[in-house]
C-alpha positions in Angstrom: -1.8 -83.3 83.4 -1.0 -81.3 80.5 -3.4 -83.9 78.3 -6.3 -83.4 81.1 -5.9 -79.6 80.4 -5.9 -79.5 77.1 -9.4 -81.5 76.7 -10.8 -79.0 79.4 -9.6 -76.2 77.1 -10.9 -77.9 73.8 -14.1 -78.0 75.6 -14.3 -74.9 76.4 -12.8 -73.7 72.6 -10.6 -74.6 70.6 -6.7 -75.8 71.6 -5.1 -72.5 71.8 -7.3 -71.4 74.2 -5.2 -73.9 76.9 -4.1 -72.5 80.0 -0.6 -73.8 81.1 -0.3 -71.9 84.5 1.7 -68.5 84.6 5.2 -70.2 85.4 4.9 -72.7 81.9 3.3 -70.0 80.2 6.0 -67.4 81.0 8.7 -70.3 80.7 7.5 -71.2 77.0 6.7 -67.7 76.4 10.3 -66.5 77.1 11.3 -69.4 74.7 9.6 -67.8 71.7 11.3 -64.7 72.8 14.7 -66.6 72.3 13.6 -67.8 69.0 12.9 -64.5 67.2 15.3 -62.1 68.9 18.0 -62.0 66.9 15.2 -61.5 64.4 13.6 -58.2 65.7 16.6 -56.3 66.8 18.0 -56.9 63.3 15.8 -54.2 61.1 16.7 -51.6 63.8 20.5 -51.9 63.5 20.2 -52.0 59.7 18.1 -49.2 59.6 19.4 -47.3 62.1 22.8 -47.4 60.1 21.8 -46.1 57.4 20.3 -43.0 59.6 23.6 -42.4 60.7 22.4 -41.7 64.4 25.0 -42.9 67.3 25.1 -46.1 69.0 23.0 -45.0 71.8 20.1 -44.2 69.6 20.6 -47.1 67.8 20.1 -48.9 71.2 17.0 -46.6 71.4 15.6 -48.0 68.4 16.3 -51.4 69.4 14.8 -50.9 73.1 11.1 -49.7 71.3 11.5 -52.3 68.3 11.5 -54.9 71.3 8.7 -52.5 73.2 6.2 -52.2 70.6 6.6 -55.9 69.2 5.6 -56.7 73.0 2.3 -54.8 72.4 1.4 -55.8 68.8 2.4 -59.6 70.0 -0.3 -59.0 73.1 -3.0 -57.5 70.3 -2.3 -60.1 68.4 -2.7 -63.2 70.6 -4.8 -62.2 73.5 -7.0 -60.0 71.1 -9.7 -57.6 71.6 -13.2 -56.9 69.8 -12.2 -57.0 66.1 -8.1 -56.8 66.8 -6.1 -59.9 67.4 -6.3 -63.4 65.6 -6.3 -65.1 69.5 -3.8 -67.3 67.6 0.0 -68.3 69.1 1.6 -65.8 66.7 4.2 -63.3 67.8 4.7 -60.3 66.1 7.9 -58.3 65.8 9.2 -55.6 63.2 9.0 -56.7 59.4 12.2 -57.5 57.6 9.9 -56.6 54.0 10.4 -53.5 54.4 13.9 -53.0 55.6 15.5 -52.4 52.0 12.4 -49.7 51.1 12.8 -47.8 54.9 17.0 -47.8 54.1 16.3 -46.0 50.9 13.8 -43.4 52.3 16.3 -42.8 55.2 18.8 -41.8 53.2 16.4 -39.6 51.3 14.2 -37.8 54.6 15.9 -39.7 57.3 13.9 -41.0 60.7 11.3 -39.0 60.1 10.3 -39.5 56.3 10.8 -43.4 57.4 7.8 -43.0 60.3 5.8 -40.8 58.3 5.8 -43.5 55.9 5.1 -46.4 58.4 1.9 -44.9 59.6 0.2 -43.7 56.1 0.6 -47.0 54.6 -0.5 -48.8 57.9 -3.4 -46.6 58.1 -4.1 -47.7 54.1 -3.6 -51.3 55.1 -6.0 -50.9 58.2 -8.5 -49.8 55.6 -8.1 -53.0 53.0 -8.1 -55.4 55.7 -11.9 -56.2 54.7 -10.7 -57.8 51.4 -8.1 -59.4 52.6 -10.2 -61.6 54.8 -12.3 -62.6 52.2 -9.6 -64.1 50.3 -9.4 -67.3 52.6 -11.4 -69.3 50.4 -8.6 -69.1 47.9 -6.0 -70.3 50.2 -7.0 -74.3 49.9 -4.2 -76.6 51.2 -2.4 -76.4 47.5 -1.6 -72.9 48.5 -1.0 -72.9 52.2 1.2 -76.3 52.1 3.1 -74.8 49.4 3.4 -71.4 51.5 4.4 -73.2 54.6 7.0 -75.2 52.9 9.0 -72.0 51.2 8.6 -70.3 54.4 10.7 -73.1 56.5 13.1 -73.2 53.3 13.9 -69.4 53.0 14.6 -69.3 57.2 17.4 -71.8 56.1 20.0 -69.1 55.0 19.0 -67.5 58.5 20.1 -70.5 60.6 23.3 -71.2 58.4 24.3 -67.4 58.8 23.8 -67.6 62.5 25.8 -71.2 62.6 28.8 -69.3 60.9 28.6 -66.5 63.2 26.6 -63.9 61.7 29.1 -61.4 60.9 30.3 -62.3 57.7 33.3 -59.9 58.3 34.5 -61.6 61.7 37.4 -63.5 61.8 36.1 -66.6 62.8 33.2 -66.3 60.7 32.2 -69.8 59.3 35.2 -71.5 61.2 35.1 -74.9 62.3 34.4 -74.1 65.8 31.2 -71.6 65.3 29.7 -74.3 63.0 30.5 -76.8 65.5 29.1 -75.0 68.5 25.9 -74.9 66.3 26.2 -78.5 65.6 26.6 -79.4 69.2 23.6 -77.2 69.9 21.3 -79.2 67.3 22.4 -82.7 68.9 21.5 -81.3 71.9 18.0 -80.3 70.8 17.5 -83.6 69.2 19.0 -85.9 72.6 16.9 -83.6 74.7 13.5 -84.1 72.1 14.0 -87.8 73.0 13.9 -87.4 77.0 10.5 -89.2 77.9 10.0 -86.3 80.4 7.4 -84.1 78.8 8.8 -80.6 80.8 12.4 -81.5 78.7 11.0 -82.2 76.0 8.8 -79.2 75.4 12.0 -76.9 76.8 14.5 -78.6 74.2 15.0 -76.0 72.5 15.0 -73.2 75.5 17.1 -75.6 77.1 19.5 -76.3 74.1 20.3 -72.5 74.0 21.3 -72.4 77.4 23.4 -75.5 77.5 25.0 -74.2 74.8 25.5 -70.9 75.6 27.3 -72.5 78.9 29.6 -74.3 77.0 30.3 -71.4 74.4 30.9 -69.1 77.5 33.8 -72.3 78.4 35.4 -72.1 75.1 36.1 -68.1 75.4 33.2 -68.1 72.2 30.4 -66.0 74.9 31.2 -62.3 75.8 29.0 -61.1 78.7 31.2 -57.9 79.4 29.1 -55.4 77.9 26.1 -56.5 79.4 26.3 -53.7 82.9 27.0 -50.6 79.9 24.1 -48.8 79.7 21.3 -47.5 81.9 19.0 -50.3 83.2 15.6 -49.1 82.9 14.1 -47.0 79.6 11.0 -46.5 78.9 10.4 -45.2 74.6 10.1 -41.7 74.6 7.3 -41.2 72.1 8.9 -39.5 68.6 11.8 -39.5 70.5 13.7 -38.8 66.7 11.2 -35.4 65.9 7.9 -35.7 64.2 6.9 -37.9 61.3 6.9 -36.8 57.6 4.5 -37.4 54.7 6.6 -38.1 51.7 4.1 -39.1 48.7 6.9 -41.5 46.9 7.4 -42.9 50.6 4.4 -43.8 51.1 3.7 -45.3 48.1 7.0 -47.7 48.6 6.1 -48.4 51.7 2.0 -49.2 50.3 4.1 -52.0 48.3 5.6 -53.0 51.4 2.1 -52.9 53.2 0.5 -55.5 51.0 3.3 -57.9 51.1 3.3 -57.8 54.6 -0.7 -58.6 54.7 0.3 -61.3 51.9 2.5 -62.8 54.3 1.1 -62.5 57.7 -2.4 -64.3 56.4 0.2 -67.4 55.2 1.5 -67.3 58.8 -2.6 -67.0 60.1 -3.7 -69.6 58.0 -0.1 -72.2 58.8 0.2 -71.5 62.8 -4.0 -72.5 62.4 -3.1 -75.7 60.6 -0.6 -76.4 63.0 -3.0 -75.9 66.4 -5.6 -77.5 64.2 -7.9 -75.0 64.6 -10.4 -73.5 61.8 -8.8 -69.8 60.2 -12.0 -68.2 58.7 -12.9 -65.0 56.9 -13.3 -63.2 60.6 -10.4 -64.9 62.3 -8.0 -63.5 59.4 -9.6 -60.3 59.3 -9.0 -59.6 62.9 -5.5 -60.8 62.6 -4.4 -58.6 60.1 -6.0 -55.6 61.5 -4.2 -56.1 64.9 -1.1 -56.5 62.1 -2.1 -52.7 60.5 -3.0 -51.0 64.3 0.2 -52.2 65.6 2.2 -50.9 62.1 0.5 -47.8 62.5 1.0 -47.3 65.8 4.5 -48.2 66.0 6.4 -45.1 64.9 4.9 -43.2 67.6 7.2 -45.1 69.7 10.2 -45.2 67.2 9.1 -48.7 65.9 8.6 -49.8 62.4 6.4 -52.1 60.4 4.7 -55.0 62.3 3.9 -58.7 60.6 4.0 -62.4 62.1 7.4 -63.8 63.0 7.3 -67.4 61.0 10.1 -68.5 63.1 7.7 -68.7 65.7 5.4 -70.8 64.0 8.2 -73.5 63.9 8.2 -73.5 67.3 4.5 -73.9 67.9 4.6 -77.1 65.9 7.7 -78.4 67.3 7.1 -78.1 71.0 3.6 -78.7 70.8 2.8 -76.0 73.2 -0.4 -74.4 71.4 -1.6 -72.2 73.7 -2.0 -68.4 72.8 -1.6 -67.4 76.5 1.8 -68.7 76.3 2.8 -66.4 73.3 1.0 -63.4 75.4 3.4 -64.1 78.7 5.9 -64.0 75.3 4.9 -60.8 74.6 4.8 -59.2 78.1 8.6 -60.3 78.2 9.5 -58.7 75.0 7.5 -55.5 76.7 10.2 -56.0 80.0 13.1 -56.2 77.6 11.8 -53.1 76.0 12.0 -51.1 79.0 14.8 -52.9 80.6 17.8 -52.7 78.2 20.3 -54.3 80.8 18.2 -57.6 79.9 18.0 -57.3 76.1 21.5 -57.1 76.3 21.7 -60.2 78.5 19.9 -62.1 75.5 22.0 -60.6 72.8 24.8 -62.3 74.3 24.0 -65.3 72.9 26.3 -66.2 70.2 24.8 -67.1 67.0 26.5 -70.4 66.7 24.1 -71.7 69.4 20.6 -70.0 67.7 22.0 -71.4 64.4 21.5 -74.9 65.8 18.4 -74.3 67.2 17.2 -72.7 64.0 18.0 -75.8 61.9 15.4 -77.8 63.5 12.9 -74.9 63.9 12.6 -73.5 60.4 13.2 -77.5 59.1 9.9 -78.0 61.3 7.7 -75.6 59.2 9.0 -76.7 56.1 7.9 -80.3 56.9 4.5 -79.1 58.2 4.4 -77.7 54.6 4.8 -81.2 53.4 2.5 -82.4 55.6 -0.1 -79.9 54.4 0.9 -81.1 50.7 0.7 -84.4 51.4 -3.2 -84.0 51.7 -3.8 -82.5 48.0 -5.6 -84.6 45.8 -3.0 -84.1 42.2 -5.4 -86.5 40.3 -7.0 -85.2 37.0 -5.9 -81.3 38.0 -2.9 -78.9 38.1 -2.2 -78.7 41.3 1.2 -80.0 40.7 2.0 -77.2 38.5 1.0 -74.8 41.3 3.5 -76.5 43.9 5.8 -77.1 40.9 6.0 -73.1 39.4 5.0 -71.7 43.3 8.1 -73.1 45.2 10.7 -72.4 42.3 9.7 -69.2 42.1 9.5 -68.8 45.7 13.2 -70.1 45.7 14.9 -68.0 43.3 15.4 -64.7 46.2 16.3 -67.7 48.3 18.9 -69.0 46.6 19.9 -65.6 44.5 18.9 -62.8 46.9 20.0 -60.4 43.6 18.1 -61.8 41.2 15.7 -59.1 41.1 18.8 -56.1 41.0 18.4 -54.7 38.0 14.7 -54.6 38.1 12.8 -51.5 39.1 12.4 -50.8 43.2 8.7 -51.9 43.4 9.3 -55.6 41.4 12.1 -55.8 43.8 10.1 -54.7 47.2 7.3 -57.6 46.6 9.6 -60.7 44.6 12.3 -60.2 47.2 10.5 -62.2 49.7 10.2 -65.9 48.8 7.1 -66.0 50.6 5.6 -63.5 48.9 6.6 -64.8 45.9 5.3 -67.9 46.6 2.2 -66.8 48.3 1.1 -64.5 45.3 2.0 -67.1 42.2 0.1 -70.0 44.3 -2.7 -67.6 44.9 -3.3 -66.9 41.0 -2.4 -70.5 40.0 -5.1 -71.8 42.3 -7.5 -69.1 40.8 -6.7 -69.7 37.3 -6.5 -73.5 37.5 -8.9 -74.6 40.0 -11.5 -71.4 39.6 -11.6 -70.3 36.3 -12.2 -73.6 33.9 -12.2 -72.9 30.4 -13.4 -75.8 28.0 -14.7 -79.3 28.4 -15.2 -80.1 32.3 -13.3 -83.2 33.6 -11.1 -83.2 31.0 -7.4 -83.9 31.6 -5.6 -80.1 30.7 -2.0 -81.2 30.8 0.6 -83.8 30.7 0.6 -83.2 34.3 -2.7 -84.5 35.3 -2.3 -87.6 33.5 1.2 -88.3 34.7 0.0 -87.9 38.3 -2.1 -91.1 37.8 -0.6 -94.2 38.3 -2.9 -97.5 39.3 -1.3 -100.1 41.8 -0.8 -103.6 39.7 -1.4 -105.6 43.0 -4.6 -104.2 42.9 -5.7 -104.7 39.7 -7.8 -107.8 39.4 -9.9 -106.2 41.9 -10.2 -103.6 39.4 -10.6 -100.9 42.4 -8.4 -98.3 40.9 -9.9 -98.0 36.9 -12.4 -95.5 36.0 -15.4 -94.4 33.7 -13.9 -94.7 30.4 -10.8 -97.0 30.8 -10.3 -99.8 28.7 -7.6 -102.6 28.2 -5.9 -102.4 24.2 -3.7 -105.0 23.6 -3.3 -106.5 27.3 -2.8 -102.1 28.4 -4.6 -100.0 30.7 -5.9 -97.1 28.5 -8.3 -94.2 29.4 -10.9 -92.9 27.8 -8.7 -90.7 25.4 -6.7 -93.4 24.4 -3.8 -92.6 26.6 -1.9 -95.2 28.4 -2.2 -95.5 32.2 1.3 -95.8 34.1 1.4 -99.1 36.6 3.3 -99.8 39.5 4.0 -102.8 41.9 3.4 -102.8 45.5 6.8 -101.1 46.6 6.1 -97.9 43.8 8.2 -99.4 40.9 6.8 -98.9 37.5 6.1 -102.3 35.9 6.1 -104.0 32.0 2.6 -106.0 32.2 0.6 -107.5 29.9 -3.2 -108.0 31.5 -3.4 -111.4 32.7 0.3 -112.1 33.0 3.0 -111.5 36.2 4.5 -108.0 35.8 8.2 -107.6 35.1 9.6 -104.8 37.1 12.0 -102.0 35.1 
């Protein structure tokens, strides 16, 4: 059934324009929901911190975080004339700008921090244009490399949840919280196995709930808090005063805005490879305008900064489920919980252990379809490998020392603190300077690299299939044209002594 639908919907566009039905769309939809939670409520709390404004408002703050990401993911994937991708992304508040909106709060408070939001939005709205021209710089070298740092710096993310979250807990990283995430991943992957197709897809959904069951039967789930508070709010708009225009804000938070753009075409351009659907110029453009409207709108009803949740993209390529009507009945559910805090609070009572094990396999999934994307890049006679090479070290350095960039000044710090962004921007100029602008002879091999990226199959070599223009055999070797020797292999990827004309002898 679902196979007969999705050829109707390819023939009437492209895949995610399949229609699952309102119960599977809402039923997927609240699984994305599940996935990126934790994630949206998370700038709020930090934020709101910092403010210094009482729990209650803090809970404010969360209820319009999860209201306005409802909207923006709506924009976003159901679209309208010139807003919205029409893409399965979801949308939520940006965790790039959560360091530059703690220091302004601390400076101007709530108000400096929307003030901020909307002038740099509004800036962003207006550069949009450029941005969508860029796509013809974002070849598979870039966007596999991209995809693969984004499903790699999601990996402290899971781990954290898996020990708990809280760092300061007790129990935090204790054998049974990284347990419960560990039972939560083998139930994803037993579940992924079922040869129903309805399990399958819902594994992870599913996992979350099985395993918040049995987390509730080991004393680890705490739904007592869940009947405090009122059940119904709707966002009172500049519920914390008016906004103010601070010029050193705004600037930060211009930073901010162009890392966000950065990343949110990475995430167009991999949930598009995923669906296998073509990105262009006009497809990005109108996704990263829906990105800008929703940002600017936002503070009006105490949100912040909007940008694609990559989370979510791991889920679109593990379940399968393309459709961007299923991340819409996503986004009218994060739109409920926004106006219905009793059920928010339902959701936050998941423990972390159990979306730490879920997370595993989700952010692993987008760092394999990063490989994937990789795997199609021709490295022969280029640079390319030095672009994946520099792009994902550099990309991994916040990863793996999130204070690397300390002592630098704030704006170095706002855009290298992301590993995407990192990644994103060093790919970008790699590709341009290596694959754009060629200085010198044409064809010619520019590094060790490109030469050590060839390596001719010995199995094949009486067929002679694999030489080209300009080789030539010295002394019983393989040789190109400028004199340097070509490395051989056998048929299992060993390198090989050979003389022409006699058996190879294997390392």
């Amino acid at each position: 059934m679902v196979k007969r639908t999705q050829t109707a919907a390819a023939a009437r566009g492209g895949p995610e324009d399949e229609r699952l039905g309102i119960g599977k769309s809402f039923t997927y939809g609240f699984q994305h929901v599940l996935t990126m939670y934790g994630g949206i409520i998370a700038p709020p709390l930090i934020i709101g911190g910092a403010a210094g404004v009482s729990p209650a408002e803090i809970g404010l703050l969360v209820a319009s975080c999860l209201f306005i990401g409802g909207l923006a993911t709506i924009l976003q994937s159901y679209g309208v004339p010139f807003f919205g991708s029409r893409l399965p992304l979801v949308q939520g508040t940006s965790f790039a700008g959560v360091a530059t909106m703690t220091a302004i709060v601390a400076d101007g408070g709530l108000p400096a921090v929307f003030g901020s939001v909307i002038a740099s939005s509004v800036l962003g709205l207006l550069i949009t244009p450029v941005f969508s021209r860029l796509v013809k710089y974002f070849p598979p070298v870039v966007t596999g490399t991209v995809i693969t740092v984004i499903g790699l710096s999601l990996m402290p993310v899971a781990a954290k949840w898996a020990m708990g979250n809280n760092d300061k807990a007790p129990d935090f990283g204790s054998v049974s919280n990284i347990g419960l995430a560990a039972l939560t991943l083998a139930i994803v992957l037993v579940l992924s196995k079922v040869a129903v197709p309805a399990i399958s897809r819902l594994s992870i959904l599913l996992s979350i709930v099985v395993g918040t069951v049995l987390a509730a039967l080991l004393g680890k789930a705490d739904f007592s808090e869940v009947g405090d508070g009122p059940i119904f709010a709707l966002p009172t708009p500049f519920s914390f005063g008016a906004p103010t225009f601070d010029i050193a804000a705004i600037v930060s938070m211009s930073i901010v805005v162009l890392v966000t753009l950065t990343e949110t075409t990475a995430d167009l351009l991999a949930v598009g490879e995923i669906v296998g659907t073509r990105v262009g110029r006009r497809r990005i453009g109108d996704g990263l305008r829906a990105d800008m409207a929703s940002s600017a709108i936002a503070p009006v009803f105490n949100g912040f900064t909007q940008s694609a949740f990559a989370q979510n993209v791991g889920l679109v390529a593990i379940t399968g489920v393309r459709s961007r009507f299923v991340v819409t009945a996503g986004g009218v559910v994060l739109l409920v919980l926004g106006m219905l805090p009793i059920l928010g609070r339902v959701v936050a009572a998941i423990p972390y252990p159990v979306l730490g094990g879920a997370g595993l396999v989700l952010f692993g999934t987008v760092a394999a379809s990063g490989i994937k994307t990789l795997s199609k890049v021709d490295y022969d006679g280029n640079l390319n490998l030095v672009i994946v090479a520099a792009s994902v070290g550099l990309g991994m350095v916040p990863i793996a020392i999130p204070d690397f960039y300390h002592h630098f000044p704030a704006w170095v710090g706002t855009i290298f603190h992301s590993g995407i962004s990192s990644a994103a921007l060093l790919a970008v100029v790699l590709n341009l300077v290596f694959n754009h602008l060629k200085p010198g002879k044409a064809g010619s091999d520019p590094s060790v690299f490109a030469t050590a990226t060839r390596v001719i199959d010995y199995s094949d070599l009486k067929a002679l299939s694999q030489l080209k223009n300009g080789d030539k055999i010295v002394d019983g070797k393989i040789v190109d044209a400028e004199g340097k020797p070509v490395p051989v292999q056998d048929a299992d990827g060993r390198p090989v002594h050979y003389r022409i004309g006699s058996e190879p002898e294997a390392h």
